[in-house]
VEXVO-297913 format. One record per residue (C-alpha): x, y, z; residue number from 1. Coordinates in steps of 0.25 Angstrom, whole numbers, plus 5000, padded with zeros to 4 digits. Example, Ala and Ser with C-alpha at 12.3 -4.5 7.8 and 13.67 -1.06 7.14 Angstrom:
// residues 2
5049,4982,5031,1
5055,4996,5029,2
END
This chain:
// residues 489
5199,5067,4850,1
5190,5080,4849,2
5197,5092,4851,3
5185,5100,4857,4
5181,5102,4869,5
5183,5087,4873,6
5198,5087,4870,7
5206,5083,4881,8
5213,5093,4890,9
5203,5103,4887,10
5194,5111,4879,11
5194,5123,4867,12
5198,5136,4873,13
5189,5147,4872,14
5184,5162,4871,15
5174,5167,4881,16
5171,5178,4870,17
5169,5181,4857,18
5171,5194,4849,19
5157,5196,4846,20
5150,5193,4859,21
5161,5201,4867,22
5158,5214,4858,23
5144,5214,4858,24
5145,5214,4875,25
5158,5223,4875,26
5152,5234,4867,27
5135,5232,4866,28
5135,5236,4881,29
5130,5222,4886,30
5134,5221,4901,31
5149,5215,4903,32
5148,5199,4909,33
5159,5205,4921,34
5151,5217,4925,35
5146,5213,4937,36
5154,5218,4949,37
5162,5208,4951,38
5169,5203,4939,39
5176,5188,4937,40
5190,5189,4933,41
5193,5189,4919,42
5192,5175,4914,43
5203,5170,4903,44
5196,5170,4889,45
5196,5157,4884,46
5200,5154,4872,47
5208,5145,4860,48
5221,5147,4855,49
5216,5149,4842,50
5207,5159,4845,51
5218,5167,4853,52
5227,5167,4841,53
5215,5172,4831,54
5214,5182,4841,55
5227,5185,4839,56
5227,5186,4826,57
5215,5195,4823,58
5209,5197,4837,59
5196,5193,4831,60
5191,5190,4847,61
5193,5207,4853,62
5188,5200,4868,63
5201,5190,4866,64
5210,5200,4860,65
5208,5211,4872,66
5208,5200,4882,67
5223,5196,4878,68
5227,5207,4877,69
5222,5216,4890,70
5221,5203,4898,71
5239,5198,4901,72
5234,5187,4908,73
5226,5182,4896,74
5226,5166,4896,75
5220,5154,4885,76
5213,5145,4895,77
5206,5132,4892,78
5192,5132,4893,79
5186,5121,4900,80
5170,5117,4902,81
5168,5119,4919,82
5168,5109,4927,83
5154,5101,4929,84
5149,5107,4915,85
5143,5099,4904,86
5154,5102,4895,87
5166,5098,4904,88
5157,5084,4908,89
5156,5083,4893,90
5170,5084,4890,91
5175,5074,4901,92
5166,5064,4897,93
5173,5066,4882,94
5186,5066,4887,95
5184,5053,4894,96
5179,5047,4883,97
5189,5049,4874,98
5200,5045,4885,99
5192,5031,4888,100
5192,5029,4873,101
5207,5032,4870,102
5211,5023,4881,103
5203,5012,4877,104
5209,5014,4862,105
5223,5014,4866,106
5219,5002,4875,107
5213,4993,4863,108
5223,4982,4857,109
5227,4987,4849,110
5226,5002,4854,111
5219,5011,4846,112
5223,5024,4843,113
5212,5033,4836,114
5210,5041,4850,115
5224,5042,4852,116
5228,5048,4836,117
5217,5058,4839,118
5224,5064,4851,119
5237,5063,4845,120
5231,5070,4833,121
5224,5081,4841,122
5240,5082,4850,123
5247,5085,4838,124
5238,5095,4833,125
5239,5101,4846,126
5255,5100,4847,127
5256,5107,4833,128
5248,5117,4838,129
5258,5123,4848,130
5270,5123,4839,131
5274,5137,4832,132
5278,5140,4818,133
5292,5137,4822,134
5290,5121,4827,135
5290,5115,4813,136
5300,5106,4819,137
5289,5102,4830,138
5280,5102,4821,139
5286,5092,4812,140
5289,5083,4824,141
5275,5083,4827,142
5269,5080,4815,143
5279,5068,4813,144
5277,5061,4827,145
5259,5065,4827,146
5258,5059,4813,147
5244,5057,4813,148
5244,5048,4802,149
5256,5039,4805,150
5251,5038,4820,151
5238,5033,4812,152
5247,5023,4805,153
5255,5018,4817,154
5242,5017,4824,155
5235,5007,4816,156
5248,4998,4812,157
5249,4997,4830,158
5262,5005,4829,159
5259,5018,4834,160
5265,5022,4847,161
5256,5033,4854,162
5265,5034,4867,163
5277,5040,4858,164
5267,5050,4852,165
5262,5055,4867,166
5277,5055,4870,167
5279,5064,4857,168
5268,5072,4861,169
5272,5076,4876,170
5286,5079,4871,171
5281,5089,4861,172
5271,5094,4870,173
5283,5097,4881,174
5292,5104,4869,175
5279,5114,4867,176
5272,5116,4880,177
5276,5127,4888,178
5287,5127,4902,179
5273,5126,4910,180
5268,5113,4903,181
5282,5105,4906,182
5274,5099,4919,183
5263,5093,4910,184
5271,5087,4899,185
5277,5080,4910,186
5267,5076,4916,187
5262,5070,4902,188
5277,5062,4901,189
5274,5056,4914,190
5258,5048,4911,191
5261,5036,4904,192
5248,5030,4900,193
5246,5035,4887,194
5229,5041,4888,195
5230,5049,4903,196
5244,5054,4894,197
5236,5058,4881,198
5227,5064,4889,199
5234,5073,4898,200
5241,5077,4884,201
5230,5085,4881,202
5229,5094,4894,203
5244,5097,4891,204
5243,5103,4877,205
5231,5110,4881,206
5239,5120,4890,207
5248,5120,4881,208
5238,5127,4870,209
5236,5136,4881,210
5249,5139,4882,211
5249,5142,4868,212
5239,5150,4868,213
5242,5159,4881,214
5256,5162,4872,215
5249,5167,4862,216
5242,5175,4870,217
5255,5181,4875,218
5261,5182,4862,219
5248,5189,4855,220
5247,5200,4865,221
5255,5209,4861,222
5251,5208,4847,223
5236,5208,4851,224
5236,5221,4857,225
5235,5230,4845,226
5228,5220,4837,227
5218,5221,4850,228
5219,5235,4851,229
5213,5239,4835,230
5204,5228,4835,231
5196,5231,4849,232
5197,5247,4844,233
5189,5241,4831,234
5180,5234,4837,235
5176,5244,4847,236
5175,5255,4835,237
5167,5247,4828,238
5156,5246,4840,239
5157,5260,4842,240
5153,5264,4828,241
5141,5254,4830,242
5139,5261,4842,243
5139,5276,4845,244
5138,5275,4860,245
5148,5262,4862,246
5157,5273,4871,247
5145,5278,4880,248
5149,5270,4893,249
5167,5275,4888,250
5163,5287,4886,251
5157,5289,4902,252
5167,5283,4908,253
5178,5292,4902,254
5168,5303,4903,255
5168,5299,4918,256
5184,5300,4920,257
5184,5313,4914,258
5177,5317,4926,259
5183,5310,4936,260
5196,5313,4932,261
5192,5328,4931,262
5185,5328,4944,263
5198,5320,4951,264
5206,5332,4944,265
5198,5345,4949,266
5198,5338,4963,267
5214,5336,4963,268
5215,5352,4957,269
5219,5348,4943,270
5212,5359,4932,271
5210,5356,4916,272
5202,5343,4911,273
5208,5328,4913,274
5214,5321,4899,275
5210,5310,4891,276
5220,5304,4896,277
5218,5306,4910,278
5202,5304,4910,279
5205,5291,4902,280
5213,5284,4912,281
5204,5289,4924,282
5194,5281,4917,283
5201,5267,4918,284
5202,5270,4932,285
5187,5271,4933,286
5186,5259,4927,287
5194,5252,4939,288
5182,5260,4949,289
5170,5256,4941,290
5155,5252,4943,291
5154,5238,4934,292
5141,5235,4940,293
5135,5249,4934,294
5144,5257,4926,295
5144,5253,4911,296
5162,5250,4908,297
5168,5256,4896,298
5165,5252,4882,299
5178,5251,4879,300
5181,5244,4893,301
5172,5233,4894,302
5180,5221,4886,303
5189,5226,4900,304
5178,5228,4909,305
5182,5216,4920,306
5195,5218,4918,307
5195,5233,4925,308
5182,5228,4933,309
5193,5215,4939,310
5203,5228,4940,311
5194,5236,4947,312
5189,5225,4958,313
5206,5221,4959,314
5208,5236,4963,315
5196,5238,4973,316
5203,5225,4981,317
5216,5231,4979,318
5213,5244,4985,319
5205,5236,4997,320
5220,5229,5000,321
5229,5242,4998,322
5218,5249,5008,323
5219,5238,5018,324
5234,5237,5019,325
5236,5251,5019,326
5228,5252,5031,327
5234,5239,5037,328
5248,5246,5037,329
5244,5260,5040,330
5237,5255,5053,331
5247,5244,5058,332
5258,5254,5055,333
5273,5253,5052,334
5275,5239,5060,335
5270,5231,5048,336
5276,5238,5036,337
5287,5230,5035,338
5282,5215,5038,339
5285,5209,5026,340
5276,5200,5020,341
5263,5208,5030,342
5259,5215,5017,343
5257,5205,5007,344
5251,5197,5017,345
5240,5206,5019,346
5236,5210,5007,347
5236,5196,5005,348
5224,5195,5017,349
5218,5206,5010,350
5218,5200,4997,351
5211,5188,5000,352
5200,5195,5009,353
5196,5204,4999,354
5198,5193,4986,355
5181,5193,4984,356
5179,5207,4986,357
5171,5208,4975,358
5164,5195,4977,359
5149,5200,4980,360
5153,5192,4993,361
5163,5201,4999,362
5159,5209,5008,363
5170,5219,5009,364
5168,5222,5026,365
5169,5209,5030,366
5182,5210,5020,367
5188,5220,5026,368
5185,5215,5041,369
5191,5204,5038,370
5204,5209,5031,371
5205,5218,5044,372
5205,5206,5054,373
5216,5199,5045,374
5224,5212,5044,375
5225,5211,5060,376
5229,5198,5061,377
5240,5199,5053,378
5244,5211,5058,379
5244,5207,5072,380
5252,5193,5067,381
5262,5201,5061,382
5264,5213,5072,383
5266,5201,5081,384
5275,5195,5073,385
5284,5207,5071,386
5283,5211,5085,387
5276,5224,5083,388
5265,5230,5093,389
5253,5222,5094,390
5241,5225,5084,391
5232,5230,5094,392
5216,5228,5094,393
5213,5244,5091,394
5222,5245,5077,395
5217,5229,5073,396
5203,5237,5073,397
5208,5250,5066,398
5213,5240,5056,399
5203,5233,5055,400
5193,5246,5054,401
5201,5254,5043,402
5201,5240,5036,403
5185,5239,5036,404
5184,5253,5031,405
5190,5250,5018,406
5177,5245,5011,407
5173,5261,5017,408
5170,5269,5003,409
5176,5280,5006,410
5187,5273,5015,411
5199,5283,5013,412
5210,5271,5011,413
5203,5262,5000,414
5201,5276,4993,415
5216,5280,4995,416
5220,5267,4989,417
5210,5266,4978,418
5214,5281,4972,419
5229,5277,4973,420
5227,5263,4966,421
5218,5273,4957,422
5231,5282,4955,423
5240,5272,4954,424
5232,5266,4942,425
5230,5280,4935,426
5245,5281,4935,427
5247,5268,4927,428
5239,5272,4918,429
5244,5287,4916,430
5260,5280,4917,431
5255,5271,4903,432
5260,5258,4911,433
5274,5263,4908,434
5278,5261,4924,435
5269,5260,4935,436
5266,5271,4944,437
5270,5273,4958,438
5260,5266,4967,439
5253,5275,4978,440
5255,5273,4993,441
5247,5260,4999,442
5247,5252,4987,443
5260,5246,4988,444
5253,5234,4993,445
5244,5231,4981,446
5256,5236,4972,447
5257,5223,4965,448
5241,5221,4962,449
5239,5234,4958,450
5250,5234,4948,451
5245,5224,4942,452
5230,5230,4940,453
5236,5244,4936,454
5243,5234,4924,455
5231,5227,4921,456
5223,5242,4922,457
5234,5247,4912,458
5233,5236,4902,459
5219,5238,4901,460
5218,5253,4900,461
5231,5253,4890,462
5223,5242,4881,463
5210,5250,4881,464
5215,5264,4877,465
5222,5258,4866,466
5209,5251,4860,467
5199,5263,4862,468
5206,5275,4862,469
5202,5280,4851,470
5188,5281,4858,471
5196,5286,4871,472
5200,5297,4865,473
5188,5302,4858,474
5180,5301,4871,475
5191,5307,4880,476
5194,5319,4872,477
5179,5322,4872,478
5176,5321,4886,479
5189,5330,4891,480
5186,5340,4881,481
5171,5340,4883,482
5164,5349,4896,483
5154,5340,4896,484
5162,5331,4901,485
5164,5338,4915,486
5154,5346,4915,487
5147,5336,4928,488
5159,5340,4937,489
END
């Protein structure tokens, strides 16, 4: 049977990119595919198991290498044609063929089995595959049982027995497949007729090439990162000497934070100018506040620029529930701070109000309007419940009010939150991800989410400065020691 695109259970895995291609967008300037303001999440990179461990081996694919490395959540996935398309019709009608044709083989008298050796040709090449240098046992056993020849043999004298190979097969798929796969093999052992049970084989063993795969993922990470590390640095050395103004757009925005963070400095009393240090680590923030629509990203950023654009939008709904709780409690008062279960329920509400606010869609009054209704029927529920004073009409429209206000600019309680998740964020990066920092008043509720960004944040930032600080350095030490550089204050 073919082992393209037509084999069944699925086809090739894939990349979405190659080296080439992604340089020549990355570094040339061409506008990113996710700039526009409201970016997709990340889609998994498609791609085979051979090519992931090529890239293992010599991370000859940088968009791959980076992507393993900076993404944890990085997965093998198949790639399938979509639904309706040419392609997937295509591929049914092949695959039905090739079914119809088997059965109609194994049907004749006496059967005949040329369909049949070539799947148990293509399941042993397949079962060799997962086994490690170690499973010369395994290896052995399989060989001897999948004899291709002697199967051959026994086929045309009529004394081959292809329902003990399946047997053979399933067992030896269930001594390698991983814990998650025991409820397919078991489903295989319970079909009996011998085609649907060839063809649900094949579904099988393609997730468990995955789960190969998505081990090796694992296991090359570590090992990766150096690797990833010089070879990015190359690269992007290379462009730069082909390139004298490859830096422009890094170059501003550090220039940029300098001024910012001198500004911020003058304002709080502080004399004397701000260090590299400092003025670099102001700038990841900016990048967590920044204009995609208008504003060129980093050179040195851009094979990150969704990530921190995803981070950025993640924030702006967190700071929208933090602000909406914190007024919810300080308005109610004490009688619900100790109702357990009220909290999570209500961020919950808010959660799911605010899921597509960055949907062209959303409109963020209507929103906020809504959340505030909901907020006062759950509060009036609750007080009942607990026996507290009844939620009168005049604080139901206080609530409600403060809560529209939010989407205010220069609403005082969004910009409270929004400079302590700022704080809190700046501090994870000054602490070098050694312990996190202590979390400000009033986001205690969004502890969990935001811990999880400022982890994210943290790996992305760690990972950049060690691919590109040589180019750091030279540009930072220029800007703090140059009066040009604050001579616009």
């Amino acid at each position: 049977m073919p082992k393209d695109s037509d084999k069944p259970g699925g086809g090739e895995d894939r990349t979405d990119s190659s080296e080439q291609s992604h340089s020549k967008r990355v570094w040339r300037g061409t506008p990113s595919p996710h700039r526009g303001n409201t970016p997709q999440s990340s889609p998994p990179r498609f791609v085979s198991a051979e090519e992931l461990m090529e890239t293992a081996k010599g991370v000859t694919n940088m968009a791959l290498a980076h992507e393993i490395v900076v993404n944890t959540d990085f997965q093998v996935k198949p790639s399938e044609p979509a639904e309706g398309s040419l392609e997937k019709r295509v591929k049914d009608i092949m695959h039905k063929a090739f079914w119809d044709v088997l059965e109609a083989q194994l049907s004749e008298n006496p059967p005949s089995y040329n369909h049949a050796i070539k799947l148990l040709a293509e399941i042993k090449e397949t079962l060799l595959s997962f086994l490690l240098p170690g499973h010369g046992r395994l290896r052995g056993r399989i060989e001897e049982v999948l004899d291709l020849s002697l199967i051959q043999q026994q086929a045309e004298n009529g004394a081959l027995d292809i329902s003990k190979l399946v047997e053979f097969v399933i067992g030896m798929m269930g001594s390698l497949c991983a814990p998650s796969r025991d409820e397919d093999i078991r489903k295989l052992r319970e079909i009996t007729d011998l085609v649907p049970l060839l063809k649900a084989i094949f579904p099988v063993m393609d997730k468990m090439k995955l789960d190969m795969a998505n081990f090796a993922v694992s296991s090359i990470r570590p090992h990766l990162l150096q690797q990833s590390v010089e070879y990015e640095r190359k690269k992007f050395q290379e462009f730069v000497e082909k390139q004298p103004n490859a830096l422009d757009f890094t170059e501003k925005w550090l220039q940029d934070s300098a001024k910012s963070v001198l500004h911020e400095d003058q304002a709080g009393g502080a004399g004397g100018l701000p260090t590299p240090l400092a003025v670099h680590n102001h700038a990841y923030l900016c990048l967590l506040k920044w204009n995609h629509a208008s504003d060129p990203f980093p050179e040195t950023l851009l094979m990150d620029q969704v990530r921190f654009q995803e981070m950025q939008q993640d924030l702006e709904q967190l700071v929208l529930v933090a602000s909406v709780l914190l007024i919810v409690y300080n308005t109610t008062g004490e009688a619900i701070s100790g109702l357990p279960g009220l909290m999570d329920r209500l961020k919950r509400t808010i959660g799911v109000l605010l899921t597509e606010m960055h949907m062209p869609s959303f409109i963020a009054d209507e929103a906020l309007a809504t959340i505030g209704e909901r907020m006062c029927v759950e509060l009036i529920g609750r007080l009942s419940e607990h026996g507290f004073s009844p939620f009168s009409t005049n604080r139901q429209s206080i609530l409600k009010g403060q809560i529209s206000a939010v989407t205010l600019p220069d609403n005082a309680i969004r910009r409270l939150i929004g400079s302590r998740i700022q704080t809190y964020l700046l501090a994870f990066l000054e602490s070098s991800h050694r312990s996190a920092p202590t979390l400000p008043g009033g986001l205690a509720p969004v502890s969990k989410e935001l811990e999880e960004i400022a982890m994210k944040f943290g790996r992305l930032v760690h990972f950049n400065k060690l691919v590109y600080s040589p180019f750091y350095q030279k540009i930072l030490q220029e800007i703090v020691t140059s009066p040009c550089t604050f001579t616009t204050l």
